[in-house]
C-alpha positions in Angstrom: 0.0 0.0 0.0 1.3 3.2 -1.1 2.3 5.6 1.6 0.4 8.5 2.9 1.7 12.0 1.0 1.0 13.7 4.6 2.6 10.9 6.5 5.7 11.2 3.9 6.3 15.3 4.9 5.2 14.4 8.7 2.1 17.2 8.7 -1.5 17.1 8.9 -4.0 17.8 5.9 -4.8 21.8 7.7 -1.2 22.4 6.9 -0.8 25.8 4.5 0.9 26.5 1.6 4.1 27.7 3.8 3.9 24.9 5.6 3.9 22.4 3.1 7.0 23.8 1.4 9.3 24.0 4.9 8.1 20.4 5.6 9.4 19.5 2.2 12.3 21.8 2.1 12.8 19.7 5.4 13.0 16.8 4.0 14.9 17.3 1.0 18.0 17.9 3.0 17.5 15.7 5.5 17.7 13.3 2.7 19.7 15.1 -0.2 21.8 12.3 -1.6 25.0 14.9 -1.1 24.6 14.5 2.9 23.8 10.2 2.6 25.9 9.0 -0.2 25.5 5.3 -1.4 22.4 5.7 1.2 19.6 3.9 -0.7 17.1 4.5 2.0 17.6 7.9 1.8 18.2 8.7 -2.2 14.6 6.9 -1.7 13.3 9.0 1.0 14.4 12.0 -0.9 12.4 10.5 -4.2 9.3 10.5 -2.2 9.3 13.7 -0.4 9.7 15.4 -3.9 6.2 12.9 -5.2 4.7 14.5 -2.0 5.7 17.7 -2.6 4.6 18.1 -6.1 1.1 16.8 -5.4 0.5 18.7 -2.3 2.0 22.2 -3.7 -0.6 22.1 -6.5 -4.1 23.1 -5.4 -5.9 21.6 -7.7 -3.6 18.1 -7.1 -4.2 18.3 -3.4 -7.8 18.7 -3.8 -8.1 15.7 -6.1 -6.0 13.7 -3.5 -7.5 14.9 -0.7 -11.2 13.3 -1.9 -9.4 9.9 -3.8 -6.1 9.6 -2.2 -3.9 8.0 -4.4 -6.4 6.7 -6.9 -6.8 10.2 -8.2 -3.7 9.8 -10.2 -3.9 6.0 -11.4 -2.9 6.1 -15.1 -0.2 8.7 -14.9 -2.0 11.9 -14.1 0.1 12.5 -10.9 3.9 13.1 -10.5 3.9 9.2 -9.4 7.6 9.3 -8.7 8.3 6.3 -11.9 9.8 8.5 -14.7 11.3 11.0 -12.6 15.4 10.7 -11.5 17.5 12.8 -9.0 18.3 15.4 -12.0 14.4 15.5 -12.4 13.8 17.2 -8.7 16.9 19.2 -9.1 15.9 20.6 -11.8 11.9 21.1 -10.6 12.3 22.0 -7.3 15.8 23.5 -7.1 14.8 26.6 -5.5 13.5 24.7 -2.5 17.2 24.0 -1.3 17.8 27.4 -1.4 21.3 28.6 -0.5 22.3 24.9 0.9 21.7 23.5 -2.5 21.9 24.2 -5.9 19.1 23.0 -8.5 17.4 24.3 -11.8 14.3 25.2 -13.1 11.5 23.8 -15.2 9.6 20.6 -14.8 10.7 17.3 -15.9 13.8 18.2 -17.3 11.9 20.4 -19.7 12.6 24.4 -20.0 9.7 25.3 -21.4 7.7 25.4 -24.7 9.6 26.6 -28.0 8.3 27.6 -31.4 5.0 25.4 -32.5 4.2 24.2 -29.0 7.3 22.1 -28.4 9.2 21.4 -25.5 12.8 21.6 -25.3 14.4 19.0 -23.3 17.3 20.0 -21.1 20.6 18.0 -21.2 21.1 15.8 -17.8 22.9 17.8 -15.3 26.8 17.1 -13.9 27.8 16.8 -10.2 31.2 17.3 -8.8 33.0 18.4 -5.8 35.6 20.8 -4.6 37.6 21.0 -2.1 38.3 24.7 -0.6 40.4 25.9 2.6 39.2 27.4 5.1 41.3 30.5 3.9 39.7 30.2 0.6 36.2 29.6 2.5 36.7 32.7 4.4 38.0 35.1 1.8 35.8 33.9 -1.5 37.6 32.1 -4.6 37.5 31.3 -8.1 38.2 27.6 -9.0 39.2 26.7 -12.4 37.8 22.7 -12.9 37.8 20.3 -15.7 34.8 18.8 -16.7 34.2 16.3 -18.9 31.0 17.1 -20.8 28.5 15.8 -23.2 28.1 18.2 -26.5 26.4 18.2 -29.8 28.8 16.6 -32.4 29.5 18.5 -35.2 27.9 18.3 -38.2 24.7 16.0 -36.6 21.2 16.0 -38.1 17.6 16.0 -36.6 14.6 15.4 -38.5 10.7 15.6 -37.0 9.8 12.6 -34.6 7.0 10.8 -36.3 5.2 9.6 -33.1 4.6 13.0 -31.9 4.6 14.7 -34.6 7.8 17.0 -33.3 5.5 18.0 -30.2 7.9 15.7 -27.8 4.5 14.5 -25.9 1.9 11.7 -26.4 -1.6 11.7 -25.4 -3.1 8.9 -23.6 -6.6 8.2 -22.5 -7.4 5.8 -19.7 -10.1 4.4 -18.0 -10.1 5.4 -14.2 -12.6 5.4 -11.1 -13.0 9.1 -11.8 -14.2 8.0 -15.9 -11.9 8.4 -18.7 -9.0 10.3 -18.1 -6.6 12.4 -20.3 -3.1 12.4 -20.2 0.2 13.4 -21.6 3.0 11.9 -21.1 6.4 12.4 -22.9 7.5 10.6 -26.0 9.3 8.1 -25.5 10.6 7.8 -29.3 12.0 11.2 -29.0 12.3 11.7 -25.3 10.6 14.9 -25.1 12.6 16.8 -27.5 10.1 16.5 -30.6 12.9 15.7 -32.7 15.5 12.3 -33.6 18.6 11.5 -35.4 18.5 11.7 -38.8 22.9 11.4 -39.1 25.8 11.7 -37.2 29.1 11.7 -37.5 31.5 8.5 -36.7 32.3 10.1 -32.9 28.8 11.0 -31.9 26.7 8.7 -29.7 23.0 7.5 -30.3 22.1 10.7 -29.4 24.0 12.6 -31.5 26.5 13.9 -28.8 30.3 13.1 -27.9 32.2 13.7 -24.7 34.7 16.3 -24.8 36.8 18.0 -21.5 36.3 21.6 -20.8 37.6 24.4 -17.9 35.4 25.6 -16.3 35.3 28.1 -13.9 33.5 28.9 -10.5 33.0 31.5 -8.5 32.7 30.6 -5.0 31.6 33.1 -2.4 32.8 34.0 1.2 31.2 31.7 3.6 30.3 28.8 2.2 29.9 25.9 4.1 30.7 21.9 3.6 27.4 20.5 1.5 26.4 23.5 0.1 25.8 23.4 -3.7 26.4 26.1 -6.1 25.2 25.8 -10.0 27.1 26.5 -13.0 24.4 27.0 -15.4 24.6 25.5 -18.8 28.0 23.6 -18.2 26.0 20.3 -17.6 25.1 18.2 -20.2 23.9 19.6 -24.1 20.6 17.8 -25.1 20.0 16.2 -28.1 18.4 18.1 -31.2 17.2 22.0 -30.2 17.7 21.0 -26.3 19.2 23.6 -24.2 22.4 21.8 -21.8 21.7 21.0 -18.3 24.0 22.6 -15.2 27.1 21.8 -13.3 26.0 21.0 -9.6 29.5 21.6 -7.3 28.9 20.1 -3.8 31.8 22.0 -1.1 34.1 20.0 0.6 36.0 21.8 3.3 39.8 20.5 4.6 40.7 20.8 8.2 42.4 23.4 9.4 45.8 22.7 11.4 45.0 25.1 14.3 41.4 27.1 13.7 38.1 24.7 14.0 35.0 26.7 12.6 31.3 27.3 14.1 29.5 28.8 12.2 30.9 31.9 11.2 33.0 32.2 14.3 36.2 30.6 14.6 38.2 29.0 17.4 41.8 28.8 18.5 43.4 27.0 21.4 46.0 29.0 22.2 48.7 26.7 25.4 50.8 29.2 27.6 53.5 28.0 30.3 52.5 28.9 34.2 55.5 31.4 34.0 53.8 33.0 30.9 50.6 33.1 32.2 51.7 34.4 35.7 54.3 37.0 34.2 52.0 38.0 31.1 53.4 37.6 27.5 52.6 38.7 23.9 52.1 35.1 21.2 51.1 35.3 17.5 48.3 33.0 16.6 46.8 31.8 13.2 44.2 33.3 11.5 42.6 33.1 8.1 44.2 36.7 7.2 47.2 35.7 8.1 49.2 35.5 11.6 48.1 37.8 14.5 49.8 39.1 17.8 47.8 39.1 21.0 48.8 40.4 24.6 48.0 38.4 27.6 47.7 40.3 31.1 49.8 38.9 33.6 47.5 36.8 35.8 45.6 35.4 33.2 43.5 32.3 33.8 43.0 28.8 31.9 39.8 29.2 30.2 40.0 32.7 29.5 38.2 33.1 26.2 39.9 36.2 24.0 37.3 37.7 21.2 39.4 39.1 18.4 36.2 40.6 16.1 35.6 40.6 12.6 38.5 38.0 12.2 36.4 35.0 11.8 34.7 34.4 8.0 32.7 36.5 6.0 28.9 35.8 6.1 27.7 34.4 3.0 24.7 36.8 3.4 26.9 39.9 3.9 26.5 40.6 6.9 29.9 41.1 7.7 32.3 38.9 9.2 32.3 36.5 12.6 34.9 36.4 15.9 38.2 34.6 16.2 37.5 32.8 19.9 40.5 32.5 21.1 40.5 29.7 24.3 43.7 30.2 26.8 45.0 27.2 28.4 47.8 27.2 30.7 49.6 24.0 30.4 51.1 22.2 33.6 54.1 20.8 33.5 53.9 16.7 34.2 57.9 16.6 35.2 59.7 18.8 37.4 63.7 18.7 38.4 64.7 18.7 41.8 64.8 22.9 42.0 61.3 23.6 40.3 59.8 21.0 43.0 61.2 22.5 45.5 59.6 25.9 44.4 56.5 24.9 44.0 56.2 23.3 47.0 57.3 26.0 49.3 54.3 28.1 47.2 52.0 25.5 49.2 49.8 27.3 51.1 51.2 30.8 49.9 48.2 33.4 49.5 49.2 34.5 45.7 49.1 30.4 44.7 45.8 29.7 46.5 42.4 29.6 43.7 40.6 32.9 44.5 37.9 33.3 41.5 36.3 36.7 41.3 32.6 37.2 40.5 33.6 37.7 36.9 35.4 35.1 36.5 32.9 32.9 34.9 32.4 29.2 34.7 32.5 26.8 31.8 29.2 26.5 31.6 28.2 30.4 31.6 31.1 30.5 28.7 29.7 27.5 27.1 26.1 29.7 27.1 27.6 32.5 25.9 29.8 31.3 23.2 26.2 30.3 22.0 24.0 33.2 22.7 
């Protein structure tokens, strides 16, 4: 028995519009096959939510499956979740993932309607990653990548699909609970495109298309963060026949840093200081993403002491300027001492200067915990 398009987004059939989109929106990157790869349980998860989604979003669809359930669409009137892939979704609900995930536009694979009422098919789109420093992360970069590409081979043909008559869909009629029903579905002689090989060259494939490398370049902004997508429109892909291409979709991969971890915008530093330096005061210079940076430490400084350097962190990726290098002072305690430092230290036993005497301000690791969070 076919699940339950409200069970599938987790909300009830009062939900809005607004609600309907977060729930899938939700979904989709709880799922998104760029945060569960080889996950087959979730690349079908993600298939589902988008079937829910498109039937759901469309008033008219909702209404019909709200009175019929899934027996509205028996026959192929529905989205039905067969003929569509991962490109598919991309490319019909890409602006769901907003700016966590790239995506196109159109339905189906399909741009749109061209001269004569026919659709032009759009080429299948192309997924790679990059890998960016956190210096390149925080400052914005411009990768140069080689793709390998699918194009239109020179000198190829197309003449008018017979079957559709060059309009790249089929009408269907079927007999349903609802009566006879209507439908179109996409050529399958053609594939959509309302056109099919009429000759090709010796290096073209069925289609008409060969495989050829290309550089391409991408802008990547300030702030990105690992599984984002961005899109490279038109660098996917070319389609067969009058077909416009499909899109580049470039997930971010971020290396470690040696010394700065990153939250967010913020960034964090654990900065280790000898008891002499942290009794006596001392200056160090620390990493950060500009570059290196000097700091001063007050004599009597404490372990834990959290030192906010702002605007050093990373650049928002909304523009909203830039977040804090946190940087975390630990005073590090010698595990071996020779016979003279011993003896120090243990004539400071039960000295008034040695003995713990926290101040009101001095807070605890749990306030600083809450505030490094606030």
């Amino acid at each position: 028995m076919k699940e339950d398009y409200y069970d599938i987004l987790g909300i009830s059939k009062s939900a809005s519009a607004a609600e309907i989109k977060k729930a899938y929106r939700k979904k989709a990157l709880q799922y998104h096959p760029d945060k569960n790869p080889g996950d087959a349980k979730a690349e079908e998860m993600f298939k589902k939510s988008a079937e829910a989604y498109e039937v759901l979003s469309d008033a008219d669809k909702k209404a019909r499956y709200d009175q019929f359930g899934h027996a509205a669409f028996e026959g192929g009137g529905g989205f039905g979740g067969g003929g569509m892939n991962m490109d598919d979704i991309f490319s019909q609900f890409g602006d769901i993932f907003g700016s966590a995930f790239g995506g196109g536009g159109g339905f189906g694979g399909f741009s749109g309607f061209g001269g004569g009422g026919q659709r032009r098919t759009k080429g299948s789109n192309l997924r790679i990653r990059v890998k960016l420093t956190l210096e390149e992360i925080a400052n914005g970069v411009e990768k140069k990548v080689k793709v390998r590409r699918k194009i239109q081979a020179e000198g190829v043909t197309y003449k008018t699909c017979t079957t559709c008559n060059g309009r790249g869909q089929v009408t269907k009629v079927q007999n349903t609970i609802l009566g006879r029903m209507q439908t179109a579905a996409t050529c399958s002689t053609c594939g959509g495109s309302g056109q099919i090989l009429d000759g090709k060259p010796g290096d073209a494939d069925a289609q008409g298309l060969k495989v050829t490398e290309e550089t391409v370049s991408i802008n990547i902004p300030a702030g990105v963060e690992e599984g984002m997508q961005l899109k490279v429109p038109g660098k996917g892909n070319d389609a067969p026949g009058n077909g416009i291409p499909g899109d580049l979709l470039v997930a971010i991969e971020t290396q470690e840093h040696d010394t700065l971890k990153r939250e967010g915008d913020n960034l964090h530093y654990d900065l280790y200081v000898s008891i002499s330096e942290a009794v006596l005061g001392t200056s160090k210079e620390i990493d950060a993403v500009g570059g290196k940076v000097r700091i001063k430490l007050e004599p009597g400084i404490q372990s834990g002491k959290i030192l906010r350097l702002r605007g050093k962190g990373i650049s928002s990726l909304n523009g909203y300027g830039s977040g804090d290098l946190l940087v975390h002072v630990n005073v590090w305690t010698p595990k071996e001492l020779n016979k003279e430092q011993k003896e120090f230290f243990q004539r400071m036993q039960g000295n008034e200067n040695f003995e713990p005497k926290p101040e009101k301000s001095d807070k605890s690791f749990f306030e600083k915990v809450k505030d490094m969070f606030s």
